[in-house]
C-alpha positions in Angstrom: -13.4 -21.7 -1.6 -12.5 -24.8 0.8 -12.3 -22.1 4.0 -16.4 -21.0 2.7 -17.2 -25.0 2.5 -15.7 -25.1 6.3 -17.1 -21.9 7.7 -20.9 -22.5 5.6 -20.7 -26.2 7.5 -19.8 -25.2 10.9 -20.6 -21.6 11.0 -18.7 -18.3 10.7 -16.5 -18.0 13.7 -17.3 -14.9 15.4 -13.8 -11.7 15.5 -13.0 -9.0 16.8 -10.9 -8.7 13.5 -11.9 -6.1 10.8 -14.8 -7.9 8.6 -13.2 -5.6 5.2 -9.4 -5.4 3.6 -9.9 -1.9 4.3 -9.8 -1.5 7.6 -6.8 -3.7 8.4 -4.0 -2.3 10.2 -3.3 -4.9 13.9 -1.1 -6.7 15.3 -1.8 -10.4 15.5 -0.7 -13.8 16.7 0.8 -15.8 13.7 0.1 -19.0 13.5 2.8 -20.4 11.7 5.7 -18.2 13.0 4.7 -18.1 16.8 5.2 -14.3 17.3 3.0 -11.0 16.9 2.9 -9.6 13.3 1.7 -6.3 11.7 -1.4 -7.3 9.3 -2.1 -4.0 7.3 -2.9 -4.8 4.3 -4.3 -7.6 1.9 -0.7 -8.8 1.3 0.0 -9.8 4.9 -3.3 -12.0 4.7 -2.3 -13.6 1.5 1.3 -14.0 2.9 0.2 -15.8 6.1 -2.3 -17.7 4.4 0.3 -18.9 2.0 2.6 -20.3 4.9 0.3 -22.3 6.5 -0.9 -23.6 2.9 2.8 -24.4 3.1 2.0 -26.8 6.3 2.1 -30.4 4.9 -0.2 -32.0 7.1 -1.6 -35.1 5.2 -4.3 -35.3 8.4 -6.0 -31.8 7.3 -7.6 -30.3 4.5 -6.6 -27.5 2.9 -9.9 -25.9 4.2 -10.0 -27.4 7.5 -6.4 -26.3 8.9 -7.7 -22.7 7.1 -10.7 -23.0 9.3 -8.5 -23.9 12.5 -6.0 -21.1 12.2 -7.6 -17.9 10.4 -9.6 -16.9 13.5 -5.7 -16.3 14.8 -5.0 -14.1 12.5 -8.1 -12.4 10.6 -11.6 -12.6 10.3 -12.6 -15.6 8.5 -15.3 -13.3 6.6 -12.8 -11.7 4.7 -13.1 -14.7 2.6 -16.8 -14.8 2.7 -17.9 -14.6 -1.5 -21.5 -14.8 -2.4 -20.5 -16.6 -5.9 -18.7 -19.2 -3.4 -22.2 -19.6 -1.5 -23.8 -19.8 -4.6 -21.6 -23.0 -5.9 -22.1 -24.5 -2.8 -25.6 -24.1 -2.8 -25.6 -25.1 -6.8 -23.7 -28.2 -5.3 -25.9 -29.1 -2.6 -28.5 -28.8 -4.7 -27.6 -31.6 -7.7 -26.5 -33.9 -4.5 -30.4 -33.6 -2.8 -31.8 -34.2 -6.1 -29.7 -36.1 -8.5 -29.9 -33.1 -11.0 -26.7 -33.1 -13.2 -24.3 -30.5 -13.2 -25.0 -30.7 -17.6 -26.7 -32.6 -20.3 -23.4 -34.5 -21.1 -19.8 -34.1 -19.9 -18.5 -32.5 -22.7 -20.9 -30.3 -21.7 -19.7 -29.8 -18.3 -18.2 -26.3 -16.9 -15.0 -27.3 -15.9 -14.4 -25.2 -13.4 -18.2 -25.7 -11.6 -16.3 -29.4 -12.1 -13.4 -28.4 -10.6 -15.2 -26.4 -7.7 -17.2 -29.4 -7.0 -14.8 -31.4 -6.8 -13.2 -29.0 -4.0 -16.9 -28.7 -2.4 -16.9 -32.7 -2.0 -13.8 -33.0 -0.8 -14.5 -30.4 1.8 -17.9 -31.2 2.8 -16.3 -35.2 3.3 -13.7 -33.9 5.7 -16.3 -31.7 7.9 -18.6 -34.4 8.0 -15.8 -36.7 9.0 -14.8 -34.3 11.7 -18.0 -33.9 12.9 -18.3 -37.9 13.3 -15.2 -38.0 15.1 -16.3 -35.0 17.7 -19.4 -37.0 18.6 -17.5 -40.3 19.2 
C-alpha cells in the first residue's frame, strides 16, 4: 500500500523489469546485500522486500525507502493494485470534501481506518519530500 501512495504521488518509475510475477527469472542488483542476485520468482521479491523493511531508518517511510530502492530490483508495478488506487482515491476524496469515512465511528471500517491512516502518513512524507527538493 505505502509503495502505491509513493509511486501514485510521484509517478510510476519507468523498468526494464518484467511488469508480471510471471515472467520473472533476472539477475539484479540488491539493494541491501550489495551484489547481483537471481529474482525468479515471487519469493525472491517478497524476500528482498522484507530486508530492506528490515532497514531501521527512522528518516524514511516505510513507502518512501520502498520507492527509493525497488526500481533496483523489480518493477515497482508489480505492486500496482487497483483496490490500492481505489482507497487512495476514496481517501483523497473525504480530504477535498470533508465527507466522512462513516455515520459514526463505531461505524467505521477499520481497516479503510487503518489504510488511511497508512495513506496519511504517506501522502505527509511525499509532500514533505517534495518541499525539501524545491528548497
Amino acid at each position: 500500500m505505502a509503495v502505491n501512495v509513493w509511486c501514485n504521488y510521484h509517478g510510476w518509475q519507468d523498468s526494464l523489469f518484467p511488469d508480471s510475477y510471471d515472467k520473472l527469472g533476472y539477475f539484479a542488483l540488491s539493494p541491501t546485500l550489495s551484489k547481483k542476485v537471481w529474482f525468479g520468482d515471487k519469493k525472491d521479491i517478497d524476500a528482498e522486500i522484507n530486508r530492506i523493511l528490515g532497514i531501521k531508518d527512522d528518516k524514511f517511510s516505510f513507502g518512501q525507502t520502498l520507492y527509493h530502492y525497488i526500481p533496483f530490483f523489480c518493477n515497482a508495478l508489480l505492486f500496482a493494485d487497483t483496490k490500492y488506487t481505489m482507497l487512495i482515491e476514496e481517501y483523497m476524496t473525504c480530504i477535498d470534501y470533508k465527507i466522512p469515512l462513516a455515520r459514526s465511528l463505531d461505524e467505521t471500517p477499520v481497516f479503510k481506518s487503518r489504510f488511511f491512516g497508512i495513506i496519511r502518513q504517506e501522502l505527509i512524507h511525499c509532500q514533505k519530500l517534495k518541499m525539501d527538493q524545491n528548497g
